[in-house]
C-alpha positions as CSV (number, residue, x, y, z in Angstrom):
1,X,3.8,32.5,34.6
2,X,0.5,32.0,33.3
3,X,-0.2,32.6,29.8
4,X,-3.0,35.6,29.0
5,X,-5.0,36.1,26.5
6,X,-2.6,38.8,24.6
7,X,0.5,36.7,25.1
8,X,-1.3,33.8,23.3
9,X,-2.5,36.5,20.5
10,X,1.3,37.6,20.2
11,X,2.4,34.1,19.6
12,X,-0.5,33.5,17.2
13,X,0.9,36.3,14.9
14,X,4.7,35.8,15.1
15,X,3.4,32.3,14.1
16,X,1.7,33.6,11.2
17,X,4.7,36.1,10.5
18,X,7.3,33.7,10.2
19,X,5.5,31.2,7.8
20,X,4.3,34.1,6.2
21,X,7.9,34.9,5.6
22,X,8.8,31.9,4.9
23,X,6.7,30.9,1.9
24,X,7.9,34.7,0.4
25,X,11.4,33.7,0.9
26,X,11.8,31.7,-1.9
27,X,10.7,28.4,-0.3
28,X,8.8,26.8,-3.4
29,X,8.5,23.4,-4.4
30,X,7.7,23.8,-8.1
31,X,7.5,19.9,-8.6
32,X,7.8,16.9,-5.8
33,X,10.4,15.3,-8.6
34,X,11.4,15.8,-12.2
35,X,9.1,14.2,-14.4
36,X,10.2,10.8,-16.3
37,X,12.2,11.6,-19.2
38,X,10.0,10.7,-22.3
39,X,11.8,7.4,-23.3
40,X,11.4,5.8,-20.0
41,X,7.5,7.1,-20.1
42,X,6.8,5.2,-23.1
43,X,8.7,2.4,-22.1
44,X,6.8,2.5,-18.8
45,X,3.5,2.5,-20.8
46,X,4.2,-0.2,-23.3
47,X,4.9,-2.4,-19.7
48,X,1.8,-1.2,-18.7
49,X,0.1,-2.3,-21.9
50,X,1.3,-6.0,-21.7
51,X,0.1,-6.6,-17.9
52,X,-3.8,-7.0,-16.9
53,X,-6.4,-4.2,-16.9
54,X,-6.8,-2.6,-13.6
55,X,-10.2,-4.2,-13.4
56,X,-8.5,-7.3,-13.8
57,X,-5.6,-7.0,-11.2
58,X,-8.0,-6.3,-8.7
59,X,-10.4,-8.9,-9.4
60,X,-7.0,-10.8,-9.2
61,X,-5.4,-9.2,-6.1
62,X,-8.8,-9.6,-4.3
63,X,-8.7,-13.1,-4.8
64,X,-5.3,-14.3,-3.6
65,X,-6.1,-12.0,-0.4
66,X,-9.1,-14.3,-0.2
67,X,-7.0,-17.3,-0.8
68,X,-4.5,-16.3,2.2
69,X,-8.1,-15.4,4.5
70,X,-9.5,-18.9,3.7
71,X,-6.2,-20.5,4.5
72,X,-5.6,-18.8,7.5
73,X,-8.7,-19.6,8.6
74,X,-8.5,-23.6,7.9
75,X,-5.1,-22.9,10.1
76,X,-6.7,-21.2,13.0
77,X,-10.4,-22.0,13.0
78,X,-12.8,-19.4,14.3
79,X,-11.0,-16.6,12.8
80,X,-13.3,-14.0,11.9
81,X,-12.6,-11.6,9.4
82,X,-12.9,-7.8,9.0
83,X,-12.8,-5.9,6.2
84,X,-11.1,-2.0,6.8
85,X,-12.4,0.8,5.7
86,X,-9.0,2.0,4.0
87,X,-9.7,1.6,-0.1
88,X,-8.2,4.1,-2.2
89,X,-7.3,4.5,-5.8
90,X,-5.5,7.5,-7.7
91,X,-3.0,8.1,-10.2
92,X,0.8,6.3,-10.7
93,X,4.1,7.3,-9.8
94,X,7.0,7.4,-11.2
95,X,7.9,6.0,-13.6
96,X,4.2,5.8,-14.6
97,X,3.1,9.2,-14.0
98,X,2.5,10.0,-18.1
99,X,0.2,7.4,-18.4
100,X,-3.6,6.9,-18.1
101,X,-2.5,4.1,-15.4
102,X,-4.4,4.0,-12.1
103,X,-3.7,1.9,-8.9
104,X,-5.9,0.6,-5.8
105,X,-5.5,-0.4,-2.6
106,X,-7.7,-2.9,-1.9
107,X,-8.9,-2.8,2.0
108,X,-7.1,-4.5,4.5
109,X,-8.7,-8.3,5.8
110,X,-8.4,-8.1,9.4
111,X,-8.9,-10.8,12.2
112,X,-8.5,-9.0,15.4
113,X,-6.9,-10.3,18.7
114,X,-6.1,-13.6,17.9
115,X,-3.3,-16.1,18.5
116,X,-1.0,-17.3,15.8
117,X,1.6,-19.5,17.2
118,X,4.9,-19.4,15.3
119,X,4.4,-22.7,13.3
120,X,0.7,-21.6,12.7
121,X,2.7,-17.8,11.5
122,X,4.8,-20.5,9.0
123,X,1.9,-22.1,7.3
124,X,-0.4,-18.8,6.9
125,X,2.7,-17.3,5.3
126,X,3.2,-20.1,3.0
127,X,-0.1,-19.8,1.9
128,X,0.7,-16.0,1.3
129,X,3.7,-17.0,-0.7
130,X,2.0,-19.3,-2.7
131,X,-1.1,-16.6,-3.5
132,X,1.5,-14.1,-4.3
133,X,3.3,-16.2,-7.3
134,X,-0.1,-16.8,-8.8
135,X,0.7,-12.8,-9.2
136,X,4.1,-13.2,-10.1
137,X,4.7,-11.0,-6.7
138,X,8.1,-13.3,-5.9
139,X,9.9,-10.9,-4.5
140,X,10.1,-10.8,-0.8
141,X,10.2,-7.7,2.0
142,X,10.6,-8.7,5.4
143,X,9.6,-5.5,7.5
144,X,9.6,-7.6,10.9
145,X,10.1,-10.9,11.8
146,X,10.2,-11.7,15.5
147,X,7.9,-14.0,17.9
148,X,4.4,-12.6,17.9
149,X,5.6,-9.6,15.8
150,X,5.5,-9.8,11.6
151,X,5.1,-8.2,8.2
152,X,6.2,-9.7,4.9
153,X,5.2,-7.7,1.9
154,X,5.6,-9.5,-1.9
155,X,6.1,-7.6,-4.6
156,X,5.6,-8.2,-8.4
157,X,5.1,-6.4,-12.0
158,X,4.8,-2.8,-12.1
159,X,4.8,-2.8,-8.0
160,X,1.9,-5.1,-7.6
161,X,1.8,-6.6,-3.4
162,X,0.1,-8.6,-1.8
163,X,1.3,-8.2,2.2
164,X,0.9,-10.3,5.5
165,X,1.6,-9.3,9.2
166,X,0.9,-10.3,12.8
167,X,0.8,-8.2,16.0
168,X,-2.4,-9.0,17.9
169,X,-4.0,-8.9,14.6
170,X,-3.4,-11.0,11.4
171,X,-3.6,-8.5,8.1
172,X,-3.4,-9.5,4.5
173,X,-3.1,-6.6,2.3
174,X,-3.3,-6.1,-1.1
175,X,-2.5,-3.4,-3.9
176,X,-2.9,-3.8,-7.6
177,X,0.4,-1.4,-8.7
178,X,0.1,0.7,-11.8
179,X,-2.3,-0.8,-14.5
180,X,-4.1,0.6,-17.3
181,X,-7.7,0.5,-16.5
182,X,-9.5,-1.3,-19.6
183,X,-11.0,2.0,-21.7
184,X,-7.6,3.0,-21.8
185,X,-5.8,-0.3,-22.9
């Protein structure tokens, strides 16, 4: 049966009708989650207060990205690096969401279609390791870890990361976590 113009118009509306009668039905979201109670907001601030300025955790993030790049690249020579267009800052969560704080994702470093053999994969992830202490990011995520096929993200204060993966493409990734920026410190 082929679908005419008016049977296409008809479907258009009920469309239209039922999410119209949806969002009258009661189907509000007031707030994605309840707001942190106020002790745990100004506990969440004075942490903030005792780590680097924003400014500065990127400055810092940026450089053990650049640490893992230039390692990778003493491991695997030729490598040629891309930087993504992906940067983007806003404001914290939870349990940071009363605070001035601010976070940024730095862009992704990206060296496309390569070959990392496993014992090559080792050494660049040591070297990702070892960038991530200098952040006090010591806590391990492994997302995958399979031949040809990985993603270890580190984690630190106030959900600072610094992030390596392989699948055609080697990535470092980095993200600064919640921080005051420095007017605000």
């Amino acid at each position: 049966m082929r679908n005419s113009p008016n049977r296409r118009h008809h479907g258009l509306v009920f469309a239209a009708l039922v999410a119209t009668a949806l969002t009258t039905a009661g189907c509000h979201v007031k707030q994605p989650y309840e707001p942190t109670p106020p002790t745990e907001a100004g506990k969440a601030l004075e942490v903030l207060k005792t780590l680097p300025s924003l400014e500065d955790t990127t400055a810092q993030v940026e450089a053990a990205m650049n640490e893992i790049t230039s390692a990778a690249s003493k491991i695997i020579p030729g490598i040629i690096w891309e930087t993504a267009n992906n940067a983007d800052t806003g404001n914290c969560q939870r349990p940071y969401e009363q605070t001035d704080g601010k976070d940024y994702f730095l862009p992704n470093r990206v060296a496309n279609h390569i070959t990392v053999s496993e014992q090559d994969w080792t050494k660049i992830l040591g070297a990702a390791k070892a960038a991530a202490a200098k952040l006090d990011a010591t806590e391990s995520q492994v997302m995958q870890d399979k031949p040809g096929d990985h993603d270890v993200r580190f984690y630190g204060p106030a959900r600072i990361s610094i992030g390596i993966g392989f699948q055609q493409s080697l990535v470092v990734t980095g993200y600064t976590g919640c921080r005051l920026p420095r007017d605000r410190k």
